[in-house]
C-alpha positions in Angstrom: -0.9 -19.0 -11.6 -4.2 -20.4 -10.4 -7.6 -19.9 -13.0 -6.1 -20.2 -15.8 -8.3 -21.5 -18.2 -7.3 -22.9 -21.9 -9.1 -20.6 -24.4 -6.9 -21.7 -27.7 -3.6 -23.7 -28.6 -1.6 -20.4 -28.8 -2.9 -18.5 -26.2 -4.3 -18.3 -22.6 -7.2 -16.4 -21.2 -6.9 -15.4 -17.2 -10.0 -15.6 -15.0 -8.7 -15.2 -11.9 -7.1 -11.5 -11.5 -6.9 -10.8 -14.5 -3.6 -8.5 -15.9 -6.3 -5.3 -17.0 -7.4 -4.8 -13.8 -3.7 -5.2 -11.6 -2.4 -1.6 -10.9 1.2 -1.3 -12.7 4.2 -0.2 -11.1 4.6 3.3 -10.6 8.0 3.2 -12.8 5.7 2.6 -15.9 4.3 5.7 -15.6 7.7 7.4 -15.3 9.2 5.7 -18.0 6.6 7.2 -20.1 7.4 10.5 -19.3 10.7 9.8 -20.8 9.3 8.4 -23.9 6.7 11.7 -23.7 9.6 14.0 -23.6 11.9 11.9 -26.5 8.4 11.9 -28.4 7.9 15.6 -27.9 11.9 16.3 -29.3 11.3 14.3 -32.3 8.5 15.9 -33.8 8.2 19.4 -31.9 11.1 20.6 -34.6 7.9 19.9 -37.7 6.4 22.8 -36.7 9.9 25.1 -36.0 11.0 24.3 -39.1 10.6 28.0 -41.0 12.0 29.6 -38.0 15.2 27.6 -38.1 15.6 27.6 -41.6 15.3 32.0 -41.3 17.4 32.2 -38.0 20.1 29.9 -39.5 20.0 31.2 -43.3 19.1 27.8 -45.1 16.3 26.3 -47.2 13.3 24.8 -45.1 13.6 22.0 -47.5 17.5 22.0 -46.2 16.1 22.2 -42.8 14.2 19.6 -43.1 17.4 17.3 -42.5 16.5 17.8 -38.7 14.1 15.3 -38.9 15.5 12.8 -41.7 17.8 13.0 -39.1 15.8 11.7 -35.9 14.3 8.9 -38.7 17.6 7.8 -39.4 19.4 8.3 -35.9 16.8 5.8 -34.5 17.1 3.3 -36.9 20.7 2.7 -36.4 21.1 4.4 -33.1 18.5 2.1 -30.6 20.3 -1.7 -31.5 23.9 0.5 -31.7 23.3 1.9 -28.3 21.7 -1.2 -26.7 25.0 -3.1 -27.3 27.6 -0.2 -26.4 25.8 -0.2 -22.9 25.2 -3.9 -22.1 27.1 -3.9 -19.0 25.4 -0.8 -17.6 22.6 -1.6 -14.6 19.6 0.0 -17.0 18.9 2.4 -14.2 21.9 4.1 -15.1 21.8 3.6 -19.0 18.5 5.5 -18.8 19.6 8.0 -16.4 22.8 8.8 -18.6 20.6 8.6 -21.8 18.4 11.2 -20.2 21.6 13.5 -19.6 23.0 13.2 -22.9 19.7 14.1 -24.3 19.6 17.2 -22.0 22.7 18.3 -22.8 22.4 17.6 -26.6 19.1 20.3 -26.6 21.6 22.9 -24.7 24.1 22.5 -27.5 21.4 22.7 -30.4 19.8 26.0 -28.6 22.8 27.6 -28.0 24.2 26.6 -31.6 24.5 29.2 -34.6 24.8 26.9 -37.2 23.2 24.2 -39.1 26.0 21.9 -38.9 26.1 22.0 -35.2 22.3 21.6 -34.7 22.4 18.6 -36.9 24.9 17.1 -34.6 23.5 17.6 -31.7 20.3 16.7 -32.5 22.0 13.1 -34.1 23.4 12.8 -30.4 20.0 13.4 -28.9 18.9 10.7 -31.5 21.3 8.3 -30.3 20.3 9.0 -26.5 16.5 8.5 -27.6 17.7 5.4 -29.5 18.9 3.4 -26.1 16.7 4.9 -23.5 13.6 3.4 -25.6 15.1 -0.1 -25.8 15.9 0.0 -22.1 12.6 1.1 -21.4 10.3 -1.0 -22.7 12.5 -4.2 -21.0 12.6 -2.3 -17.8 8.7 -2.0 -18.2 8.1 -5.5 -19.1 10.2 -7.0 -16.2 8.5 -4.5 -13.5 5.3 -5.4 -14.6 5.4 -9.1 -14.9 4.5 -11.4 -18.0 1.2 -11.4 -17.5 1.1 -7.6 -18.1 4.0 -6.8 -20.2 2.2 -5.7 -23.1 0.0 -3.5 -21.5 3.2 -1.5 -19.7 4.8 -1.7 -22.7 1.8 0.1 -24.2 1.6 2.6 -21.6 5.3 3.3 -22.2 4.8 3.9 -25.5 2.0 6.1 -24.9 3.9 8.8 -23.6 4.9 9.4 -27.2 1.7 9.0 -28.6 0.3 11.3 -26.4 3.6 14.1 -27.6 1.9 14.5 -30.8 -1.3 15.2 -29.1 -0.1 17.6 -26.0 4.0 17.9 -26.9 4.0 19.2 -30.2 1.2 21.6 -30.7 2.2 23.2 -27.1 6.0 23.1 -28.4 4.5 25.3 -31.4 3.0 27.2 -29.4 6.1 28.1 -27.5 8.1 28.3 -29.9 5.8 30.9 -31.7 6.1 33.1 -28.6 10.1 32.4 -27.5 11.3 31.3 -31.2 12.6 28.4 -32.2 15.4 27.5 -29.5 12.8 28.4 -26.4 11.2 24.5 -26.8 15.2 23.2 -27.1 15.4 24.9 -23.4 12.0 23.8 -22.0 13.0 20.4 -22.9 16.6 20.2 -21.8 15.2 21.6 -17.9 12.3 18.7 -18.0 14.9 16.2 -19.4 17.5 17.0 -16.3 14.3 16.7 -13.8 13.6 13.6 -15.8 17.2 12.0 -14.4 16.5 12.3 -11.3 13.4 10.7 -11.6 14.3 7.5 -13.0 17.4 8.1 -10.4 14.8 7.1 -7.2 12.1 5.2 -8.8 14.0 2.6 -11.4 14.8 -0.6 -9.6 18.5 -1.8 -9.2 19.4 -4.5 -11.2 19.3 -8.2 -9.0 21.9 -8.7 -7.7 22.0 -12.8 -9.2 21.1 -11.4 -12.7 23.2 -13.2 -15.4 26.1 -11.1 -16.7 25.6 -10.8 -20.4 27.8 -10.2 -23.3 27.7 -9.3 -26.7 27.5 -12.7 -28.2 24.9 -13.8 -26.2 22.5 -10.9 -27.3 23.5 -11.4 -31.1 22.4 -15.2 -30.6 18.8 -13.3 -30.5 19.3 -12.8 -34.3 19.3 -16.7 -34.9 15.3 -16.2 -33.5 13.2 -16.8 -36.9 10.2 -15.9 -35.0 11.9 -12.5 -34.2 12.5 -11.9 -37.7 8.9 -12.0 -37.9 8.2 -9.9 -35.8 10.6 -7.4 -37.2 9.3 -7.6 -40.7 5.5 -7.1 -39.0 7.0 -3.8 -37.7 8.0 -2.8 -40.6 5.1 -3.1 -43.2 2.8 -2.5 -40.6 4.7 1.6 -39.4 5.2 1.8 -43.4 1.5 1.4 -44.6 0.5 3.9 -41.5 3.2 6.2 -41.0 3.8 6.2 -45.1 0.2 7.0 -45.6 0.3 10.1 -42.8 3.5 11.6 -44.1 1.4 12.6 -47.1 -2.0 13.2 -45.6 -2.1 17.1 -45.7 -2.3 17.1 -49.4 -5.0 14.4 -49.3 -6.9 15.9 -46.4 -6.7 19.2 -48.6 -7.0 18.5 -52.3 -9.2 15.4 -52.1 -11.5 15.7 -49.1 -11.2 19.6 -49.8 -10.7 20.5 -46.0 -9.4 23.7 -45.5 -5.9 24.3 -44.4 -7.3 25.6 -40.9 -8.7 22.6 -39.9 -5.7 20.8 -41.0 -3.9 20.4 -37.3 -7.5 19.6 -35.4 -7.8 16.5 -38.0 -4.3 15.7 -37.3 -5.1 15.7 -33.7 -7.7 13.0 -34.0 -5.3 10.7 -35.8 -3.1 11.2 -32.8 -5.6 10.8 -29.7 -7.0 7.5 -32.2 -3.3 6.4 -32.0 -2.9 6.8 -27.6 -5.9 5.0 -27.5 -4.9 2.4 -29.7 -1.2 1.6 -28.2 -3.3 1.6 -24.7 -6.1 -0.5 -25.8 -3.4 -2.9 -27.9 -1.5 -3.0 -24.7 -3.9 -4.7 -22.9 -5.1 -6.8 -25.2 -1.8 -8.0 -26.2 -1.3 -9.8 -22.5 -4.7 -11.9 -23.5 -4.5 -12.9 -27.0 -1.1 -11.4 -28.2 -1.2 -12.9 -31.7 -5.1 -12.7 -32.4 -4.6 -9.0 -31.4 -2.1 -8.8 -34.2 -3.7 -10.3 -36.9 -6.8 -8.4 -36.6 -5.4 -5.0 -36.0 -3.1 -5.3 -39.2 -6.6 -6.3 -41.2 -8.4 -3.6 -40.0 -5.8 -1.0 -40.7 -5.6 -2.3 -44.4 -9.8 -2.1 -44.5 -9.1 1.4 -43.0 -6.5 3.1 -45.3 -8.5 1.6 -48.3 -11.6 3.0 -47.6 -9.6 6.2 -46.7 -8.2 6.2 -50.4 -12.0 5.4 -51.5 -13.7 7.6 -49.9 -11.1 10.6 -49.7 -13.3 12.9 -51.8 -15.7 13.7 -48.9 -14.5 15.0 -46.0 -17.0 13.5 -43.0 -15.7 10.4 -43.9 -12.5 11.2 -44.3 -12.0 13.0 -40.8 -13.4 9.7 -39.4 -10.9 7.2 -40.9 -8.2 9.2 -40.3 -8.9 9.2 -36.6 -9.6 5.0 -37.2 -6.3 5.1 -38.7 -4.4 6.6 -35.4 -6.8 4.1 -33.8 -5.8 0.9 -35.6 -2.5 1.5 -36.7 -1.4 1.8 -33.5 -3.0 -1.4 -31.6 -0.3 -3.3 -32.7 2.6 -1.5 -31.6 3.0 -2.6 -28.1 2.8 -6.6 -29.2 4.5 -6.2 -31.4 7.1 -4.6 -29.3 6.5 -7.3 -26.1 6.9 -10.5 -28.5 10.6 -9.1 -29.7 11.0 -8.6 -26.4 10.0 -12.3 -25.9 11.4 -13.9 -28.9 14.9 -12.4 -28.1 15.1 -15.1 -25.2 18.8 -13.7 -23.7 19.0 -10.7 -25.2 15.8 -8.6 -24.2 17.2 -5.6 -24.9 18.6 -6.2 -28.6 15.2 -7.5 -28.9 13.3 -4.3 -28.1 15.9 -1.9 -29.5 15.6 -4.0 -33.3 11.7 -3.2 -33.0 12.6 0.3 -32.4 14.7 0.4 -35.8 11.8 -1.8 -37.4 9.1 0.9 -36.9 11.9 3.6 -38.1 12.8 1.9 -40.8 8.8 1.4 -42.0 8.5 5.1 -41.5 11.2 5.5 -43.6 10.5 3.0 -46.1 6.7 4.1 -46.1 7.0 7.9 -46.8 9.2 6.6 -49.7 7.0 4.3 -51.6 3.8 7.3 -50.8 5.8 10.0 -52.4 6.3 7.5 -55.7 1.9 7.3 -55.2 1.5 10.6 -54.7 3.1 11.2 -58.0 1.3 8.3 -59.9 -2.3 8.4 -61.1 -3.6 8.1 -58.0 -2.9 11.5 -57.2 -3.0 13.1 -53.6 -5.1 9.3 -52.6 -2.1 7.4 -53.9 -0.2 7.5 -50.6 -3.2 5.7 -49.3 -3.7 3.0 -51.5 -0.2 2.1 -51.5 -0.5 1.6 -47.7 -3.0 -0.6 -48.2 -1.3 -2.9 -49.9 1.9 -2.0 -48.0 -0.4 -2.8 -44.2 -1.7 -5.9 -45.9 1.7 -7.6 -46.1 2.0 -7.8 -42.0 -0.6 -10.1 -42.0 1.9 -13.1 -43.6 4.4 -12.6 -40.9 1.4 -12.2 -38.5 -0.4 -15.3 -39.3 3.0 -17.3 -39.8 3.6 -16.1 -35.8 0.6 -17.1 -34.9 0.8 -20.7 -36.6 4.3 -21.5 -35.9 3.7 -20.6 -32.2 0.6 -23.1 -32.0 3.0 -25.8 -33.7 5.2 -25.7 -30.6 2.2 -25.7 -28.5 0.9 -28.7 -29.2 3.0 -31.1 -27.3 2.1 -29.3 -24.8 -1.2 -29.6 -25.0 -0.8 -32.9 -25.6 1.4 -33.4 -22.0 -1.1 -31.4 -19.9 1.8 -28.6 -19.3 0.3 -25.2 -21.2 2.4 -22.3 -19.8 0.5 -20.3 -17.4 0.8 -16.7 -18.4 1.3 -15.4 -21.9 4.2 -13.8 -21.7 6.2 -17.0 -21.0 8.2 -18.3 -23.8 7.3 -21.8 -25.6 
């Protein structure tokens, strides 16, 4: 690519053209519809949950297993699913996840017991699981190197923006059609979803390498990919940990009332759409800078918010900066595994997906031991401090190894020419 001028050892700055201002492939934007609608699913069943647990005569506690459910189904269902459809065309594997998915919210609707709406909503998981992975390398590869980040970011987007518009419109509904009337709405937009990514995904190239199963598990010799993975993790655990808990603190320390609960909540998630978008596209121009800082600043931002929780201005502020962020990060994250996967793009993307699942999980844990400690309905926070602190070693490390292998190119006069190329 001509312009490119050399800005720092590890990374490239573009003056000619640069990747924010290029229009992205209209498939970005329906790929985020997916994600919107799998985003929307995961979460919408939060705010459902006393009506199942009445309808289908079980604890809420008990029916809270639909979403230790999605939590788990994701971490074990994206790399499990990425493998079991290697040699489908991803058009197809997203199309089929998409039907699955559809059909698995008809079963869970028209289900009368709890058994049978844990299952189906473990299939839907599973479905979720492998369109994601697909997703974001169907994203990267339609939009180029220069701009995978940012359509990675606007691919996850569509599930930032669920928790914004999906969910609290999914409550809504399912306050005036109960609790299987969202199931419906979203196994309909699911089906018109198919046929969607049935006209505008690209067919695979026709001289694309066949892969196998042992070429995607050499990604897991990658020790930069590792990195990455363990970035995914502290980072979703110190956020996502830290949220899980946030009522009480929002509540009890900042002494907000309950009522203005969900509008506080909805600033966390518009800070978190921005942040994926605005990480996105900052990613494609200094990927591992972007990384580094945003992991800082989320740490700076959770320990003030466990400082300062006792007034509430303040604390309506940094949760917002928390969404904000927390979030940057995501999408590089999600391009470099991607990247460091080399063969196996797909394995690559799909063990980010677990990585941020299994933070979640891992992060809601260690709050619930703070919230019990000293620290009170603050603890959550200051343990995802600490916890968001820790991505800055893999994050750094990243950032140094990959300037290590840039030297001799430096040296030799041959820097790659766009950022998302491989050194």
């Amino acid at each position: 690519m001509r312009g490119a001028v050399l800005h720092a050892p590890s990374e490239v700055r573009f003056e000619d053209q640069p990747s924010s201002s290029r229009r992205l492939p209209f498939v970005i934007y329906v790929l985020a519809l997916g994600t919107f609608l799998m985003g929307t699913a995961g979460f919408v069943v939060a705010g459902l949950l006393p009506q199942i647990a009445g309808d289908l005569q079980v604890s809420v506690a008990r029916a809270g297993l639909v979403i230790t459910v999605f939590a788990a189904g994701m971490i074990v269902g994206a790399p499990l699913m990425s493998m079991l459809t290697l040699r489908l065309p991803a058009r197809w594997t997203l199309v089929l996840a998409l039907g699955i998915f559809a059909v698995g919210h008809v079963v869970a609707a028209l289900g009368s017991s709890f058994g049978l709406l844990l299952a189906a909503r473990f299939l839907t998981v599973l479905a979720t699981g492998a369109f994601w992975a697909v997703a974001n390398v169907v994203a990267a590869r339609a939009a180029g190197p220069d701009a995978s980040s940012r359509a990675v970011g606007v691919v996850g987007s569509g599930a930032m923006l669920a928790n914004v518009v999906g969910v609290p419109l999914g409550a809504f509904a399912g306050q005036l059609m109960g609790w299987r009337g969202p199931l419906w709405v979203l196994a309909v937009l699911g089906a018109a979803a198919m046929a969607l990514m049935a006209r505008w995904v690209p067919h695979e190239s026709p001289g694309r390498e066949a892969v196998s199963v042992r070429s995607e598990l050499s990604a897991l010799r990658s020790g930069r990919l590792w990195l990455v993975l363990t970035a995914c993790v502290t980072l979703n655990a110190g956020v996502l940990g830290t949220y899980t808990y946030i009522t009480p603190l929002l509540t009890d320390q900042a002494g907000i009332a309950a009522g203005l609960v969900p509008l506080v909540l909805v600033g966390f998630g518009g800070g978190a759409l921005v942040g994926f978008l605005v990480g996105g596209r900052l990613g494609d121009i200094r990927p591992y800078t972007t990384t580094i800082l945003a992991a800082a600043s989320t740490a700076v931002v959770l320990l003030a918010l466990g400082l300062l929780s006792g007034f509430a201005a303040p604390t309506v502020v940094l949760v917002a900066l928390l969404g904000l962020f927390g979030f940057v990060a995501t999408p590089v994250l999600i391009s470099l595994g991607v990247r460091f996967a080399g063969r196996a793009p797909t394995l690559g993307s799909a063990l980010t997906v677990s990585a941020f699942n299994l933070g979640t999980a891992a992060g809601s844990w260690i709050a619930g031991l703070a919230l019990d400690s000293t620290f009170g309905a603050a603890g959550p926070a200051t343990g995802g401090t600490a916890v968001a602190a820790l991505t800055l070693v893999p994050a750094i490390t990243i950032a140094l190894v990959q300037r290590r292998r840039m030297a001799p190119l430096l040296v030799q006069g041959t820097v790659p020419t766009a950022p998302g190329v491989p050194v």
